[in-house]
C-alpha positions in Angstrom: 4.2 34.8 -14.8 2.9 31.2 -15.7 2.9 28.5 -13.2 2.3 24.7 -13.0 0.3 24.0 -9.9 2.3 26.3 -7.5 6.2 25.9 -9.4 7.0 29.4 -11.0 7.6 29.0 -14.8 9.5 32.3 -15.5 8.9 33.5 -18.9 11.2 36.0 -19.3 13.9 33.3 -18.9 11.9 30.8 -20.8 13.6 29.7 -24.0 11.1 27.6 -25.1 7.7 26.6 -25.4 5.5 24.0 -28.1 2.9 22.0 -28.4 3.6 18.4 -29.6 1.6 15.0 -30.8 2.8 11.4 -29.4 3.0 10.9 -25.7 2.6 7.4 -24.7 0.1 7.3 -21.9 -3.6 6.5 -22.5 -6.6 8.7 -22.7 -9.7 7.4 -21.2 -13.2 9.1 -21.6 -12.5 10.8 -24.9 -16.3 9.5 -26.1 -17.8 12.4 -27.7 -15.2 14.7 -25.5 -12.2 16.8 -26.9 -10.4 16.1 -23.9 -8.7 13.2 -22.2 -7.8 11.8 -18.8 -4.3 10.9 -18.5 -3.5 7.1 -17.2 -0.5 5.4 -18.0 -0.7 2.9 -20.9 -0.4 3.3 -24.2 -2.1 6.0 -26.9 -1.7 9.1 -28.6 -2.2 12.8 -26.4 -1.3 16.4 -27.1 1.4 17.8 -25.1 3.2 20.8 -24.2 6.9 21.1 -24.2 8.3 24.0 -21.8 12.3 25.1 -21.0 13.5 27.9 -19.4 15.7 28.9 -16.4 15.5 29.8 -13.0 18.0 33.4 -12.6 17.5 34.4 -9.1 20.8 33.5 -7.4 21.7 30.8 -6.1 19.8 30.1 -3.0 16.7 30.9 -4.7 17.2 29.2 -7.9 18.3 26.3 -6.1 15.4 26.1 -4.5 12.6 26.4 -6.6 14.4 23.8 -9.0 14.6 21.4 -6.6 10.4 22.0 -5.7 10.0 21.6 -9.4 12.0 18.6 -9.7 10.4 17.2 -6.6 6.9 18.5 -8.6 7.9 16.3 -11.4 8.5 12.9 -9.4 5.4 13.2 -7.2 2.3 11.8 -7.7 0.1 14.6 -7.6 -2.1 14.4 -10.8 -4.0 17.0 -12.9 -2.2 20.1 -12.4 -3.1 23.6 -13.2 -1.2 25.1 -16.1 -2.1 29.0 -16.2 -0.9 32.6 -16.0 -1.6 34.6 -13.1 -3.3 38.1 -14.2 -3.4 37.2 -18.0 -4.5 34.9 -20.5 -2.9 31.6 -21.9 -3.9 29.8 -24.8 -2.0 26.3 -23.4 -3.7 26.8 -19.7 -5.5 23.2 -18.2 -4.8 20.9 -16.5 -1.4 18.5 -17.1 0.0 15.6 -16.3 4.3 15.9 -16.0 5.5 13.0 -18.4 9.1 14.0 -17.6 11.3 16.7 -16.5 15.0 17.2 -16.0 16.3 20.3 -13.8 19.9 21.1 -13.4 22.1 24.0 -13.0 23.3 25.4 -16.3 26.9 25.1 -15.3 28.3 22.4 -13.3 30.5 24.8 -11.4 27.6 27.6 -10.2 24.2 27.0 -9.2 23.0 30.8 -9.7 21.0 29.7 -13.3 19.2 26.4 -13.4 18.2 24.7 -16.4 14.5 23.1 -16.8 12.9 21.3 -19.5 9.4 19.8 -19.4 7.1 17.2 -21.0 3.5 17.8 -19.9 1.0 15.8 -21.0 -2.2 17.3 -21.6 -5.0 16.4 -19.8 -7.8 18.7 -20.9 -9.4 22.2 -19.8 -11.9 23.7 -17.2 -14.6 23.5 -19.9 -14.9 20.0 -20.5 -13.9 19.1 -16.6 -15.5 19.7 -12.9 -12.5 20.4 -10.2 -13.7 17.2 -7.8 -13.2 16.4 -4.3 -13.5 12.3 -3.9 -13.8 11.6 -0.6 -12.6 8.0 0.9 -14.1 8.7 4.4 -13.3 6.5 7.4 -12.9 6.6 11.3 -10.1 8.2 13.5 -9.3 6.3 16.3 -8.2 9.0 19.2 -9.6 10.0 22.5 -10.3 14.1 21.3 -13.8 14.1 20.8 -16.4 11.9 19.2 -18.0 14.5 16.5 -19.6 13.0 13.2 -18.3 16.2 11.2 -16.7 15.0 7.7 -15.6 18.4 6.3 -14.2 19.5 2.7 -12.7 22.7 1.7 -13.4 24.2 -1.7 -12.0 27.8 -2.4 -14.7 30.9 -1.9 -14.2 31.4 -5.5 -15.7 27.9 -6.5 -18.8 28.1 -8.1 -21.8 25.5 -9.4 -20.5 23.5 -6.6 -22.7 20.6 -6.2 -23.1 16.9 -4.8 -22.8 14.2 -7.1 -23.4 10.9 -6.5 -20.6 9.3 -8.7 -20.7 5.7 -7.1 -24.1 5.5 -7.4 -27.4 6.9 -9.9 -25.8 9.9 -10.6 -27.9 12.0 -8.4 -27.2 15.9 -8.3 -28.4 18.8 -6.0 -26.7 22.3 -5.4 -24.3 22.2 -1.9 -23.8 25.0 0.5 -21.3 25.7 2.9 -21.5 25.8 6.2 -18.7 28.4 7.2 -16.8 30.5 4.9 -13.1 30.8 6.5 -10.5 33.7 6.0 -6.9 32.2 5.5 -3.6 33.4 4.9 -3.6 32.8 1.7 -7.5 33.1 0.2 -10.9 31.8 1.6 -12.4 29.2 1.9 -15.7 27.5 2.1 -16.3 24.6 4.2 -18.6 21.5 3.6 -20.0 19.0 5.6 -20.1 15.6 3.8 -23.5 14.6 5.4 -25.5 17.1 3.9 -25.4 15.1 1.1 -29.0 13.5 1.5 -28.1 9.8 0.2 -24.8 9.8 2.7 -25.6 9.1 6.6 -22.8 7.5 8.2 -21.7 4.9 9.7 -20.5 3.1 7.6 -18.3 6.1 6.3 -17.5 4.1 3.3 -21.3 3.3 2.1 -21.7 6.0 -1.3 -20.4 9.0 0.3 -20.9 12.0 -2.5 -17.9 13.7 -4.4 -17.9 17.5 -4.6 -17.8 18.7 -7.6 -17.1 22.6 -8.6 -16.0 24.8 -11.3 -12.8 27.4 -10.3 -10.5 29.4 -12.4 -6.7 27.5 -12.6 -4.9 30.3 -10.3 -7.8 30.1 -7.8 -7.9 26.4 -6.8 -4.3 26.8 -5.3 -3.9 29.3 -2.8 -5.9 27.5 -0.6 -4.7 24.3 -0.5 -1.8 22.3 1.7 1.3 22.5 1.5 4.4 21.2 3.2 7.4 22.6 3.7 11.4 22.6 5.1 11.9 25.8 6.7 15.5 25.5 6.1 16.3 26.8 9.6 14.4 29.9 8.5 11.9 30.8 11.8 10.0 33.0 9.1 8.3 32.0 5.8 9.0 35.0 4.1 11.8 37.5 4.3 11.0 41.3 4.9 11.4 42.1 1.6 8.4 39.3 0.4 10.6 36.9 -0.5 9.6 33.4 0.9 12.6 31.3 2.3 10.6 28.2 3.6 10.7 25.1 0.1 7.8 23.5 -0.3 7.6 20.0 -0.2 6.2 17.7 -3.0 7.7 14.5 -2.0 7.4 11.9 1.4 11.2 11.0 0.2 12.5 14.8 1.2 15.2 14.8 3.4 14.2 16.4 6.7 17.1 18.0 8.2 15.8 21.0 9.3 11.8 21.8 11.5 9.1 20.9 9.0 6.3 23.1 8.7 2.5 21.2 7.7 0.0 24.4 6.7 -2.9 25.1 5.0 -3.6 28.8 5.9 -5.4 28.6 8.3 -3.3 26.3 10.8 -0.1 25.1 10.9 2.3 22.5 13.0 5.6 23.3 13.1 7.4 19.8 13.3 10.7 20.3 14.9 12.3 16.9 15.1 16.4 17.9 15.4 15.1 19.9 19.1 12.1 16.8 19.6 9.3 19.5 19.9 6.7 20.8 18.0 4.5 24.1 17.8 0.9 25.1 16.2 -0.1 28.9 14.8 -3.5 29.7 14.1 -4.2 32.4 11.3 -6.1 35.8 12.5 -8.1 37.0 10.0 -8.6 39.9 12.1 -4.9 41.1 12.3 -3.4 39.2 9.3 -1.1 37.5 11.1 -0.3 34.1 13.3 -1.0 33.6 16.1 1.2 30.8 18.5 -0.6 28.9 19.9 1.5 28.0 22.6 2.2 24.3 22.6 6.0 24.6 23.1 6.1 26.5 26.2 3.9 23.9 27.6 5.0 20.5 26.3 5.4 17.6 29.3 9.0 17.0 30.4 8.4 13.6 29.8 7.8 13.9 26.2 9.5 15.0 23.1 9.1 14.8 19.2 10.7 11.5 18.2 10.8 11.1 14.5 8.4 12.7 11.4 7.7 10.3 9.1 6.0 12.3 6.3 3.1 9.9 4.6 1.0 12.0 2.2 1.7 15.2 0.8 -1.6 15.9 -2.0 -3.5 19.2 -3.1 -6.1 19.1 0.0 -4.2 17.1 2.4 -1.2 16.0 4.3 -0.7 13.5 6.8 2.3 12.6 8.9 3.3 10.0 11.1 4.8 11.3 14.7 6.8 9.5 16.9 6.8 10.7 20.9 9.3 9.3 23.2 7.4 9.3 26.3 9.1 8.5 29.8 11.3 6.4 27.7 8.9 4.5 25.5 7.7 5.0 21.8 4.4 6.1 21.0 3.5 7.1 16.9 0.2 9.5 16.1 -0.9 10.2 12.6 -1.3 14.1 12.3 -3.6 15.1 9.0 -3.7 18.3 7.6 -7.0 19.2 5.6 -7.9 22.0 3.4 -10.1 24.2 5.0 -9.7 22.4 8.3 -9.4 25.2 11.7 -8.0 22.1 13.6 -5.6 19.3 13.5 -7.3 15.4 13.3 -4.9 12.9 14.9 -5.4 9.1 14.9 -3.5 6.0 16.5 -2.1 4.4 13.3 -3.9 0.7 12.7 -0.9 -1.2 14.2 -0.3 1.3 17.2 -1.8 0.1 20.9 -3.7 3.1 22.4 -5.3 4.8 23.9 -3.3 7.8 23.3 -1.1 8.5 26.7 -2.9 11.1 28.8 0.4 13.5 29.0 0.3 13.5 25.3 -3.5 13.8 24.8 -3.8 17.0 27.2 -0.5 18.5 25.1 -2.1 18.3 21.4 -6.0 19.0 22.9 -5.8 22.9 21.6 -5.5 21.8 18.6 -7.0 19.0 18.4 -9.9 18.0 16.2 -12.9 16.5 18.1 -14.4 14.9 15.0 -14.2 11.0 14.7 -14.7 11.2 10.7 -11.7 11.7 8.1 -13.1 12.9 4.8 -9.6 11.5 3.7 -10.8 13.7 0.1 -8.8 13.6 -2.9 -8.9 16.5 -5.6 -9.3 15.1 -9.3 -11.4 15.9 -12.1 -15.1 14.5 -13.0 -15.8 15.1 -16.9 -18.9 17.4 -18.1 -20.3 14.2 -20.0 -20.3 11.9 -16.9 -22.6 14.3 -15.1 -24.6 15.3 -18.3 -28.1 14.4 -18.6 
């Protein structure tokens, strides 16, 4: 089956598929490349026209056209366009000019109806997957660590510091844990052993990480987002996953929102003002509670989840607590390859954070002061060339 990023394109539904000349957005470092990096102005790019339908009934079809129409209006650029287990001439990375997703008849939402306009971007060859890091520091009372981490999946390779803000510097990087997830592993980096970056300032030329990875392996192990649906389980016993993921911080939260990237994940349950964390064990392949529920303080519950960002490598979330009748709001971030959960008082928040709400989140917690706050984009071959 093909997919674009993580949205199923099925194929034997799809009705159509061709490439086409005449997109308006711009291309920008095309100099001596064959390849293009999609903005937003005006020029000439080759792009890829799919339509199909989703036939799974209609609870499932339902849902995965509304993640690919949620896909469509996000912001998350440079998407993986590949077949899983098989070859594909059209497989790269896109940008989605347009899409429009409906059910096929007005009167039954069993089949929907997709059409796409991806705009190509370019291919693995000509591009390094990159992880830009914007690093700055948490404000909390959990620890005072310097770590800035970065996940990158175990199947990365030539992964490598590159000093893109500054002379171009180089040199091979190395991880410093490999972690099993639910969905594939991962190897973790620590921004500092980069040896032009020693913080503070976080800001001050802090190095990209730049890898090569095959287009179905950079997205197991990234972050996702997503509305349970009042389902307690994401999958149903038969393998078939019930929980939608979320693309966009405009989804309608109804129902307990889960924020995961396979190796953690908080369970946001806003309708019963609680929340809940499991922690994946590599060592039974399963989740683990971790037991925040059972002990949350009477005096405080979950208040509102105001989601913020929901990217490739990272989510963050803004969380409300009513405590003893007053209004306290944490920013909870999700990062790839992350064990642990870093909070932070937002900027126009008064800490410290209470002590009843402090000594609730501390299992999982992170103790680092350091956000990473990394981006994943793409870093052409002829920027780094010699």
């Amino acid at each position: 089956m093909k997919y674009i990023y993580n949205s199923p394109i099925p194929e034997a539904a799809q009705t159509s598929e061709r490439d086409r000349l005449g997109q308006q957005l711009a291309e920008a470092g095309i100099l001596q490349e064959d390849g293009a990096i999609v903005e937003s102005l005006s020029s000439e790019a080759a792009d890829l026209s799919l339509s199909g339908q989703y036939r799974w009934g209609a609870e499932i079809s339902e849902m995965l056209a509304t993640e690919l129409d949620e896909l469509a209006d996000s912001s998350l650029p440079t998407l993986p366009l590949y077949r899983r287990g098989g070859g594909y001439s059209n497989a790269g990375y896109y940008e989605i000019a347009s899409a429009d997703v409906e059910p096929l008849h007005a009167n039954d939402r069993s089949v929907w109806a997709f059409a796409l306009s991806l705009t190509a971007v370019g291919k693995k060859g000509s591009f390094f997957r990159a992880l830009e890091p914007n690093p700055y520091q948490l404000d909390h009372e959990f620890g005072n660590d310097t770590d800035a981490l970065v996940g990158v999946p175990s199947a990365a390779s030539k992964v490598q510091w590159y000093n893109a803000s500054g002379d171009g510097t180089r040199a091979p990087a190395s991880p410093i844990e490999t972690r099993s997830s639910a969905a594939s592993d991962v190897d973790v980096y620590d921004l500092t052993d980069a040896s032009w970056y020693d913080p503070p300032p976080y800001d001050e030329n802090p190095p990209t990480l730049i890898y090569a990875v095959d287009y179905p392996d950079e997205v197991p192990c990234g972050v996702r987002v997503y509305d349970t649906r009042g389902y307690d389980s994401k999958f149903t016993t038969e393998g078939i996953r019930q929980w939608q993921t979320v693309h966009s911080t405009e989804h309608d939260i109804g129902t307990e929102i889960v924020m995961s990237n396979a190796l953690i994940r908080l369970r946001l349950d806003e309708p019963n003002g609680t929340l809940e964390a499991e922690e994946w064990d590599s060592g039974t392949d399963s989740w683990t509670t971790v037991g925040l529920e059972a002990d949350q303080p009477a005096t405080v519950s979950l208040f509102d989840v105001d989601l913020m960002d929901v990217t490739m490598v990272r989510a963050r979330a803004q969380l409300t607590f009513d405590i003893d009748d007053e209004l306290f709001s944490l920013n909870a971030i999700v990062n790839r390859g992350h064990n642990d959960i870093q909070f932070s008082v937002p900027e126009n928040e008064t800490g410290p954070v209470p002590q009843s709400l402090e000594d609730w989140l501390s299992p999982v917690a992170s103790t680092s002061i350091a956000d990473a706050n990394a981006s994943k984009t793409l870093v052409s071959r002829s920027d780094v060339r010699r």
